[in-house]
C-alpha positions as CSV (number, residue, x, y, z in Angstrom):
1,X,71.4,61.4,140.7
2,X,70.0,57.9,140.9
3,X,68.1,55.9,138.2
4,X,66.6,52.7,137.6
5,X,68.7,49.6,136.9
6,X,69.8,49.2,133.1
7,X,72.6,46.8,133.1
8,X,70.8,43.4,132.7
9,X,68.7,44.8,129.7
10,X,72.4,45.8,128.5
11,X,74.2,43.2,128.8
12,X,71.2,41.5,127.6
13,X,71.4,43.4,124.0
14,X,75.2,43.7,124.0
15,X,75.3,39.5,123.9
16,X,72.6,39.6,121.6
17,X,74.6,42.0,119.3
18,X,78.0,39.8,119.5
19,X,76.2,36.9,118.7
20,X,75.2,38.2,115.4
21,X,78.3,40.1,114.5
22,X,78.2,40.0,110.7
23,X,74.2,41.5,110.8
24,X,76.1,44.2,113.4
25,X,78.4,44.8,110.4
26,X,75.6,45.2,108.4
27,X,74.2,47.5,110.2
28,X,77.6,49.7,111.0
29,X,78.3,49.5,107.0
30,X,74.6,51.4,106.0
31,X,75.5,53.7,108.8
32,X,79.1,54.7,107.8
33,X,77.6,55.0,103.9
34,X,75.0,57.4,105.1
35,X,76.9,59.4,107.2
36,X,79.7,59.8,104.3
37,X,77.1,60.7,102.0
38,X,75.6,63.5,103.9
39,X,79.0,64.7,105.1
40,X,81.8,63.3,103.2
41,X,84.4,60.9,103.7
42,X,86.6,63.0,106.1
43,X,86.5,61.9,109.5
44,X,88.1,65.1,110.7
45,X,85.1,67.1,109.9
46,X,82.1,64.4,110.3
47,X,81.3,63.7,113.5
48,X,78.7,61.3,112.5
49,X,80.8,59.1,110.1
50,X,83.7,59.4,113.1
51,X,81.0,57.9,115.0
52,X,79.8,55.3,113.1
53,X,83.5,54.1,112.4
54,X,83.6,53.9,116.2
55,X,81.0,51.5,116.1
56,X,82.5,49.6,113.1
57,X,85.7,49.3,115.4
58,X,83.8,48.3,118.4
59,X,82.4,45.6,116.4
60,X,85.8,44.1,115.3
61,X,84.9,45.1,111.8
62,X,88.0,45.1,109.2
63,X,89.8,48.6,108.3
64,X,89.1,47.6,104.6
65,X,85.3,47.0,105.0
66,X,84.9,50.6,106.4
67,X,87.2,52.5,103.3
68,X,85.1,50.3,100.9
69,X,81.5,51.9,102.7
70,X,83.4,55.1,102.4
71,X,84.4,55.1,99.0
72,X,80.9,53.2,97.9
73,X,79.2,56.2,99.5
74,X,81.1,58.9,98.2
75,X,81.0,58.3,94.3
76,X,84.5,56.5,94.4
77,X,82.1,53.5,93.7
78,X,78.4,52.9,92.8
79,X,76.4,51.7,95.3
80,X,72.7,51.1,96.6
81,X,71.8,54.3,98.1
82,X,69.8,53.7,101.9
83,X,66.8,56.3,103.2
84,X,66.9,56.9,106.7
85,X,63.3,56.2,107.9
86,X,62.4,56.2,111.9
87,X,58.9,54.0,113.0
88,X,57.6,55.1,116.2
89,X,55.5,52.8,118.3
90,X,53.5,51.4,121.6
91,X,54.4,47.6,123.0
92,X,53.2,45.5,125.8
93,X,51.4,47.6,128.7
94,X,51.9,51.4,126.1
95,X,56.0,51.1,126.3
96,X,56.9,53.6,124.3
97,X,59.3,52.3,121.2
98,X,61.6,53.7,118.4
99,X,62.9,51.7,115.5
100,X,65.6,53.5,113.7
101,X,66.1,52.0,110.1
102,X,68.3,52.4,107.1
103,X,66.9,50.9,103.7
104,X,66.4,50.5,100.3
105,X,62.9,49.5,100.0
106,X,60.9,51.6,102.5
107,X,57.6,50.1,101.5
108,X,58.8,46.6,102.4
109,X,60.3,48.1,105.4
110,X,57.2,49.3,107.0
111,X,54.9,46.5,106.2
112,X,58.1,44.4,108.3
113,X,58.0,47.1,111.2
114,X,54.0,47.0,111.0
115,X,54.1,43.2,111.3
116,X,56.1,43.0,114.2
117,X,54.3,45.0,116.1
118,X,51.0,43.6,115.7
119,X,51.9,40.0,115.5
120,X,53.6,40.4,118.8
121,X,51.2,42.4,121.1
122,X,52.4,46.1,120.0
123,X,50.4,48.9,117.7
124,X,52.6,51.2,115.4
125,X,52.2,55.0,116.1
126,X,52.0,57.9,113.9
127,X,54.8,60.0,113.3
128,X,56.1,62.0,116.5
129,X,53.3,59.7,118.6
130,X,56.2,58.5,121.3
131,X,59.4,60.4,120.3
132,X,58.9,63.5,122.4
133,X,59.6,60.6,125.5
134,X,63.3,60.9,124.6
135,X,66.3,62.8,124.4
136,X,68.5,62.9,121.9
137,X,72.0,62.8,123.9
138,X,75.7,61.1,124.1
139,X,75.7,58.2,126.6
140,X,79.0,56.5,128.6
141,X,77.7,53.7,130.6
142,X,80.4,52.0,132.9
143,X,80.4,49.0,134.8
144,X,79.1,48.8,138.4
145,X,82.3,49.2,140.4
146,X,84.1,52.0,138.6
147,X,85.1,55.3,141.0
148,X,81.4,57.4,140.9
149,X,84.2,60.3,142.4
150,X,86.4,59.9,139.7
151,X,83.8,59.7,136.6
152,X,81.9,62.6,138.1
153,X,85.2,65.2,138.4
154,X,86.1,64.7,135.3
155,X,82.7,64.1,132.8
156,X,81.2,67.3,134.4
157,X,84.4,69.2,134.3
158,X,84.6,68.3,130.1
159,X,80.7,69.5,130.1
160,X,78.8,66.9,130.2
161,X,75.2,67.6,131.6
162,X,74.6,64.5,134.0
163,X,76.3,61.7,136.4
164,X,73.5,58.8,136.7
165,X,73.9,56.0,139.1
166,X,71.4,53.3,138.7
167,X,70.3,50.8,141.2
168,X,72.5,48.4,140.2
169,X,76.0,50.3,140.2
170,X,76.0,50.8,137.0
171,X,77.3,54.7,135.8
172,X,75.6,56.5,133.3
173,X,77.1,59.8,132.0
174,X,75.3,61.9,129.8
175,X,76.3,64.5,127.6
176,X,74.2,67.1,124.8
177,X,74.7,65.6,121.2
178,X,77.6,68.2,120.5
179,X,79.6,67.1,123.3
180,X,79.1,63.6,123.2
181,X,83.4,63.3,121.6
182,X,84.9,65.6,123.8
183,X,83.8,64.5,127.3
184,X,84.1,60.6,125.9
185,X,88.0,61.8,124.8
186,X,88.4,63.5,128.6
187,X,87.2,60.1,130.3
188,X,89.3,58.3,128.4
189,X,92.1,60.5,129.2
190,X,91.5,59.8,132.7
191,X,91.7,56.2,132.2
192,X,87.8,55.7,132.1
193,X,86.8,53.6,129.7
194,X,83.0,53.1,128.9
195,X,81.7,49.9,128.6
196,X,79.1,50.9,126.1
197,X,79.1,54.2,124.5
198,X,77.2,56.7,122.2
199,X,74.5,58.8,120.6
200,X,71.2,57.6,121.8
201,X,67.9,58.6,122.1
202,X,67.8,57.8,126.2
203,X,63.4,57.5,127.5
204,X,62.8,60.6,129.7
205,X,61.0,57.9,131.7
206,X,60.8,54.1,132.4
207,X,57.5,51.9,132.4
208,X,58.1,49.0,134.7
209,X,57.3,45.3,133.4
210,X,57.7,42.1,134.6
211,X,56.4,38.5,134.2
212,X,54.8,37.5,131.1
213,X,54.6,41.4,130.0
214,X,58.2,41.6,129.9
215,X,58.6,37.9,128.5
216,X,56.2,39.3,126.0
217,X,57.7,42.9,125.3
218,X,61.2,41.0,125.0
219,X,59.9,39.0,122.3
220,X,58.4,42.1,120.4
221,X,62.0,44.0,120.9
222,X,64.2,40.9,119.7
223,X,61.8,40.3,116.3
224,X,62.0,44.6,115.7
225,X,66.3,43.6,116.5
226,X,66.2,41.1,113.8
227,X,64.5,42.7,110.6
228,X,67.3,42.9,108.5
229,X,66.5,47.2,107.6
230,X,66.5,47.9,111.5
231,X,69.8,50.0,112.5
232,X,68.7,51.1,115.8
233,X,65.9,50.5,118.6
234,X,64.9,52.4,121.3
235,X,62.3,52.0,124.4
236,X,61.5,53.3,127.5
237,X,60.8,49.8,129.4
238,X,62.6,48.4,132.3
239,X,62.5,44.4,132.2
């Protein structure tokens, strides 16, 4: 199956995200405290902290820093306690957006989220407004140039649901949330190692932009990146 070309917006983000590696740790901490809190501190039976310890790894982020969010989380120590709270969104030309955010202060939080979207050419939504334009899914992206064959043998022999090539080489696989470990542990096996990987929420469609409406939709998508409560942002536009 073919899809639209994703690995400049990427990339794009990827750099973004190494060049602000401590807020990234930021980020991964809240994450690993939530998910501990809702499910413990046992990796072997939490797929969402094993996840967010993924991401902690991926980010170079010290093996003392996670057991601290851990224990913080789990009554070992006292600790600020984050709400979950997802915003949902319209930017430049209706792109549908999602901004995923862990916080403390959820009345400063939205009044932040609200800002950024009307300052910078975007309206917030109700609740449920743009969400139903995405699928909640696991995600392996690999580089353009690795085997289509061999990633296709083996991601849909371990289950996984789709094999996406996009226009630019680039090689999506995609998986139903449950799945998401075990067909990223089969790849792996093989010798296939993702470039970027993990639970998203991946747009059911893309809206096109270019010129000054994707200078402009940039702009709005990097100021949502750097509000200090945002975890995770999603959209459905191809730049």
């Amino acid at each position: 199956m073919a899809g639209h070309s994703k690995w400049a917006n990427i990339q794009h983000r990827k750099g973004r995200q190494d060049e602000k590696r401590q807020r990234v740790w930021t980020r991964v901490m809240r994450e690993i405290m939530v998910a501990a809190r809702l499910g413990g501190g046992d990796l072997s039976i939490n797929p969402r902290l094993r996840l967010a310890v993924e991401k902690g790894k991926a980010a170079n982020m010290p093996a003392e820093n996670v057991k601290y969010g851990i224990a913080k989380a789990t009554g070992t120590l006292e600790g600020i306690v984050y709400e979950e709270i997802r915003y949902e969104g319209y930017g430049i030309g209706g792109a549908a957006i999602i901004v995923d955010t862990m916080t403390d202060n959820k009345v400063r939080t939205v009044a932040e989220v609200r800002h950024a979207f009307s300052k910078h050419g975007g309206n917030m939504g109700t609740e449920g407004s743009v969400v139903f334009q995405f699928k909640h899914c696991g995600q392996l992206i690999f580089a353009p140039g690795t085997s289509e064959d061999k990633i296709m043998e083996v991601a849909l022999e371990a289950g996984a649901e789709d094999v996406v090539t996009d226009e630019d080489g680039a090689i999506e696989v995609l998986t139903a949330y449950a799945d998401y470990e075990p067909v990223k542990q089969a790849l792996e096996a093989a010798g296939l190692v993702a470039e970027i990987s993990g639970v998203t929420m991946r747009a059911e469609n893309t809206l096109v932009l270019s010129g000054d409406d994707a200078t402009r939709m940039q702009k709005l998508l990097d100021v949502l990146e750097d509000l200090d409560d945002t975890q995770e942002i999603f959209h459905n536009a191809a730049l």
